[in-house]
C-alpha beads as a LAMMPS data file, in Angstrom:
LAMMPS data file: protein, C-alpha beads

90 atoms
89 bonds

1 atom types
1 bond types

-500.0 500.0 xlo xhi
-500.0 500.0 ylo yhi
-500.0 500.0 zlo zhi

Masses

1 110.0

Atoms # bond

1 1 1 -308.101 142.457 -67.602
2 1 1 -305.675 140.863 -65.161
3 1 1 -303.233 139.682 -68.229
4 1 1 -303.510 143.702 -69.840
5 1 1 -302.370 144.745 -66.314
6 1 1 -299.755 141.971 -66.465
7 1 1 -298.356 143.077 -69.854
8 1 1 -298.324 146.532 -69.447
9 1 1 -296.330 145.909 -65.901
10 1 1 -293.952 144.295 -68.164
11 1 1 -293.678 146.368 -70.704
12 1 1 -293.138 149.471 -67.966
13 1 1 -290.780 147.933 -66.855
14 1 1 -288.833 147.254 -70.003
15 1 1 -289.221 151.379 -70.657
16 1 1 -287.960 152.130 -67.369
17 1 1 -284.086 153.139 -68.730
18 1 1 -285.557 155.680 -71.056
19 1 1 -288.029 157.489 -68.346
20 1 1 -285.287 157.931 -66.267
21 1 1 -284.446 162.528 -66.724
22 1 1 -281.770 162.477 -64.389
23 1 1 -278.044 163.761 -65.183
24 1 1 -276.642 161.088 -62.678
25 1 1 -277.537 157.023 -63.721
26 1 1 -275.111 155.865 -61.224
27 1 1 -276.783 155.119 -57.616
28 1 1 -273.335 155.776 -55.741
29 1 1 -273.338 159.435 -57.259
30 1 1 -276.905 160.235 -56.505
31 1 1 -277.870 162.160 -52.954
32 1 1 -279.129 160.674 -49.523
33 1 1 -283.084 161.028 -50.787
34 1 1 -282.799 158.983 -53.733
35 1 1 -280.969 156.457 -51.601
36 1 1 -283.781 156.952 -48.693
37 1 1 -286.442 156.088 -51.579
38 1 1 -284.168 153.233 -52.334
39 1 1 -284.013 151.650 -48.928
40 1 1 -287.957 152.304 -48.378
41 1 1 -288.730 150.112 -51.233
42 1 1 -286.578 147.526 -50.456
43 1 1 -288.087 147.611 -46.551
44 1 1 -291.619 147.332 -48.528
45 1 1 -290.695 144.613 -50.637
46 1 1 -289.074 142.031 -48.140
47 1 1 -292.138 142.895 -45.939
48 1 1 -294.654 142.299 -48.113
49 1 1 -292.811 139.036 -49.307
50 1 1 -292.630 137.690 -46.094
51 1 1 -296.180 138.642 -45.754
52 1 1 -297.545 137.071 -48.899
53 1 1 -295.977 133.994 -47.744
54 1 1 -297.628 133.664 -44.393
55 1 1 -300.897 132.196 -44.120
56 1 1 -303.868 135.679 -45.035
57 1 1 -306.045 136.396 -42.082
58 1 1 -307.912 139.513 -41.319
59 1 1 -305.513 141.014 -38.828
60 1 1 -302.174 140.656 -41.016
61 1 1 -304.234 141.706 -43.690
62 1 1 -305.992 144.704 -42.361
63 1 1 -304.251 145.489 -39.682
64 1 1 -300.712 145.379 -40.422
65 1 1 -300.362 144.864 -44.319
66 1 1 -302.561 147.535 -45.282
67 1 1 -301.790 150.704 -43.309
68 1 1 -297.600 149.901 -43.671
69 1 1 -297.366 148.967 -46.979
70 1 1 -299.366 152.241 -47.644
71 1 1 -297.118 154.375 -46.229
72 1 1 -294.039 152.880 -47.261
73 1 1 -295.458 152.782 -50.609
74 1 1 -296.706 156.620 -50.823
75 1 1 -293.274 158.126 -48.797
76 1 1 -291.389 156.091 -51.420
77 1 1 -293.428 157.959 -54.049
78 1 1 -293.120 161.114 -52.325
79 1 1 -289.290 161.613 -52.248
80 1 1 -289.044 160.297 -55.597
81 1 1 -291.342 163.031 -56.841
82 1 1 -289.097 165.579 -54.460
83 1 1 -285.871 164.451 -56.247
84 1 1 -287.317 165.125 -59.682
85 1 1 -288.278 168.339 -58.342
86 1 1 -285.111 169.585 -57.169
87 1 1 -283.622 168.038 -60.290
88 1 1 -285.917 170.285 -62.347
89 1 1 -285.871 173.137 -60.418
90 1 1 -289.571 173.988 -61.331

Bonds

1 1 1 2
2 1 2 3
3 1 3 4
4 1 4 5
5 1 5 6
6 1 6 7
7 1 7 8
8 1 8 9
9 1 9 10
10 1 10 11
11 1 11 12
12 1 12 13
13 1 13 14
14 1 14 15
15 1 15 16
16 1 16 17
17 1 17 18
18 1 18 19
19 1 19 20
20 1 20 21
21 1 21 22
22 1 22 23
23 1 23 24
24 1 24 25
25 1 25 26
26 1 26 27
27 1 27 28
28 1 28 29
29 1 29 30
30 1 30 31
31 1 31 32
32 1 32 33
33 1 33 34
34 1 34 35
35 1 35 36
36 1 36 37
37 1 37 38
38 1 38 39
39 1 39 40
40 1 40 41
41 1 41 42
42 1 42 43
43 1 43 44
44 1 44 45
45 1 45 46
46 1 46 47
47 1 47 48
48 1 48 49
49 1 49 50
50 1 50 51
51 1 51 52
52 1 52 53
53 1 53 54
54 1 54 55
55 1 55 56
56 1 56 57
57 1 57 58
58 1 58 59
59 1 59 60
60 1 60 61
61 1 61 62
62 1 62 63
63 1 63 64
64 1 64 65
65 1 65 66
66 1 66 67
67 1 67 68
68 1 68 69
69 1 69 70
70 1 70 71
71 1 71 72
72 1 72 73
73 1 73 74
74 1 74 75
75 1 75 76
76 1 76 77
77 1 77 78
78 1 78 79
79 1 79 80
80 1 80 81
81 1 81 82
82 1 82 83
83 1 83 84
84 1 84 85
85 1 85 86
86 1 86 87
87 1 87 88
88 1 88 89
89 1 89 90
């Protein structure tokens, strides 16, 4: 199950160009919440880095890991479902 996960990560990735609806591709042209999603995932991904790299007990993982990396996780999620709405307009 793990290596279906794996692949399918993978191959998401590799569709990525195509899913992308919006008129700008450029980052420099596109508005302060796309570039607010942009800095939340890159504040979630050194984090969690330097968190998988540190020694697992229950109070980084639990305490710390879990609730932040939630809510940078879902807020990222969140403005990048605002900016296809306003990009739609529906």
């Amino acid at each position: 199950m793990g290596v279906i996960g794996m692949g399918a990560a993978v191959v998401l990735i590799a569709l990525l160009p195509w899913l992308d609806k919006g008129e700008v591709k450029s980052v420099r042209y596109r508005g302060p919440i796309f570039k607010t999603a942009l800095v939340l995932f890159i504040i979630a991904f050194i984090g969690l880095g330097i968190l998988g790299a540190m020694v697992a007990t229950d109070t980084r993982t639990f305490e710390f890991a879990h609730p932040v990396s939630f809510i940078l996780h879902s807020s990222r999620y969140a403005v990048l479902y605002q900016i296809g709405y306003q990009q739609t307009g529906s």
